[in-house]
C-alpha positions, 0 to 999 in steps of 0.5 A, a space after each residue: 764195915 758192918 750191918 746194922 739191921 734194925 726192927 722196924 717196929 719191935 715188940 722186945 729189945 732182941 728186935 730192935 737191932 741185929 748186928 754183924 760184921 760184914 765177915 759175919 753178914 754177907 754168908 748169913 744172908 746167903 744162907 738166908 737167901 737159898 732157904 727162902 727165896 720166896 720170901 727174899 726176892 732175887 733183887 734184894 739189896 741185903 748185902 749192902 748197908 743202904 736202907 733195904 727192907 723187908 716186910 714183917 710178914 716177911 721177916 716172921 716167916 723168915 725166922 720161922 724158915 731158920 727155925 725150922 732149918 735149925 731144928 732139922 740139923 739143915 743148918 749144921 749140915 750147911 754150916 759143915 759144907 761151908 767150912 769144908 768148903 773153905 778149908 778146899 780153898 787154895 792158898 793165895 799168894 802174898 802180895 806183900 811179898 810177891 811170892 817170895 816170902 821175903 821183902 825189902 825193908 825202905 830203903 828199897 836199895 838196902 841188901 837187907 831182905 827179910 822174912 815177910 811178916 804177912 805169910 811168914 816167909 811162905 809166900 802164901 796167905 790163907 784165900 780171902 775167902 775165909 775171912 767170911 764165916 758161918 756159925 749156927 749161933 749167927 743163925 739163932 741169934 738172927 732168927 730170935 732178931 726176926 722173930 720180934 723185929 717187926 719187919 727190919 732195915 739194914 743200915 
């Protein structure tokens, strides 16, 4: 799934449309939520792909927020609590094996069990969590998107 977010009313080509996958979306507009909760209300329904607006007014202060944070270095202090954060995440245990590491291959009866080709015969995955990545580059690439949008849409 992905997020289409376009430009309401663009005055370049970097405002017409900003894209990213869900993976990519869903920490940026967190992120985008925590520094500008005055101008994003708390009922937002920017994690989702149905149509959600934000005003132009909105979005040029919402670039300028990013701006701002980017400048400073509190985008990359938050990017580098993120991925510390993620790295803490426990593993989770492989549910195409059980656990075990192993796995019958059909038929199910077979004696045969083999190495499970998802963790590699640990038993464990990564967390699910760390499929959800944060870059500063997402961030100055979104905040160039809101600076010439005009206000936007996320389809």
């Amino acid at each position: 799934m992905g997020m289409h977010v376009l430009g309401i009313s663009p005055v370049s080509e970097q405002g017409s449309c900003f894209h990213n996958s869900i993976w990519w979306w869903r920490p940026l507009w967190q992120y985008c939520e925590e520094i500008a909760p005055d101008l994003i209300p708390a009922d937002n329904l920017g994690h989702s792909n149905d149509g959600w607006e934000l005003e132009e007014y909105a979005a040029q202060a919402l670039s300028d927020r990013l701006t701002k944070a980017l400048v400073s270095g509190e985008t990359q202090r938050y990017e580098e609590r993120y991925r510390a954060r993620l790295k803490a995440l426990p593993p989770e245990i492989c549910a195409l094996c059980g656990g075990t590491g192993r796995r019958a291959e059909p038929p199910a009866t077979s004696p045969c069990l083999l190495l499970c080709h998802r963790c590699g015969g640990t038993g464990k995955v990564a967390n699910f969590e760390t499929n959800y990545q944060f870059s500063i580059e997402n961030v100055q690439e979104f905040a160039a998107f809101l600076r010439d949008c005009g206000g936007f849409n996320i389809c």
